[in-house]
C-alpha positions, 0 to 999 in steps of 0.5 A: 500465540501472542499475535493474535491477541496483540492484532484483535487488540489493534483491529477491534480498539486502537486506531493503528497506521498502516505503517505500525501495522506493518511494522507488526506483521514484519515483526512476526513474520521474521520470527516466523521464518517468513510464515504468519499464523493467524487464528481464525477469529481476527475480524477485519471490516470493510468499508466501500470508498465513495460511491464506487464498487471499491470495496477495501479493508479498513486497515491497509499496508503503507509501503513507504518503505517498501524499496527505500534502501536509503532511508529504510533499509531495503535491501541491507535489513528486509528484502523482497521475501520479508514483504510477500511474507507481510503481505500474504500475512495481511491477505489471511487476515483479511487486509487487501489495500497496499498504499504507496506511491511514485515518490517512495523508493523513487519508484521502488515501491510500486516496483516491489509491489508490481512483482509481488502483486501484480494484476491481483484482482484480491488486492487493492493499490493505492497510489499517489502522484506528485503534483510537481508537473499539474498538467494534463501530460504531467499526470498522463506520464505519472499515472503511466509510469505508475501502471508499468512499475505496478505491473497493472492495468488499472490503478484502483485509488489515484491520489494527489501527494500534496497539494500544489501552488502551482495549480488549482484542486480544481484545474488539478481534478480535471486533469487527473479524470 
């Protein structure tokens, strides 16, 4: 009962991260024994990225913690279950984009959501590459690397992590078309 009321606050009003949002269906999830109800009336909008035939929640997941046992306490605090808990929560209200990246865990994240996810048409990734080798075979080796642990066939969002000294956007973009 008090979920919906704090969610339609957060979805219609506020401006809420991925990672707060998270932080929400975590916690109501855990009081829940691993079940999120949601009313009916929760509203998500959608919104096309770019011009692509994309088509993604306006609120997404961030996984930043998802694997990440050092800092987050994957593992020792949540496990696996906690997370398809959060995401089959996030899937009835509407939310289909999970955000991660190569760096989170050292590759845990992409992994956790591979098992969890999968091939999934309904839910969109999002993942980023650390630009630390810029070249053509660099890229060529994140982005595979990055499929394997997501268990996907295609990344549906590619990004760059941060901007890097070591190469132009330019030369950058190129290599990651």
């Amino acid at each position: 009962q008090g979920l919906l009321p704090l969610l339609s606050h957060f979805l219609k009003v506020e401006h809420i991260s991925p990672a707060q949002l998270w932080a929400i269906i975590h916690k109501y999830a855990r009081a829940a024994s691993n079940k999120v109800s949601l009313m009916d009336d929760c509203v998500v909008e959608y919104r096309r990225i770019g011009r692509s035939d994309l088509v993604v929640s306006s609120i997404g997941m961030g996984a930043w913690q998802w694997g990440s046992g050092a800092y987050w306490g994957y593992g020792k605090d949540y496990g696996s279950r906690d997370i398809a808990a959060i995401i089959s929560g996030a899937r009835e209200m509407g939310i289909n984009l999970i955000d991660t990246a190569e760096l989170y865990g050292w590759g845990r994240s992409e992994k956790v959501i591979g098992e969890l996810v999968g091939n999934d048409e309904k839910m969109l990734v999002a993942t980023k590459y650390l630009p630390v080798r810029p070249s053509w075979p660099g890229v060529e080796r994140a982005v595979t690397g990055s499929l394997r642990r997501l268990k996907r066939s295609v990344i549906d969002l590619y990004q760059v992590h941060w901007p890097t000294p070591l190469a132009s956007v330019h030369g950058l973009m190129k290599n990651m078309e």
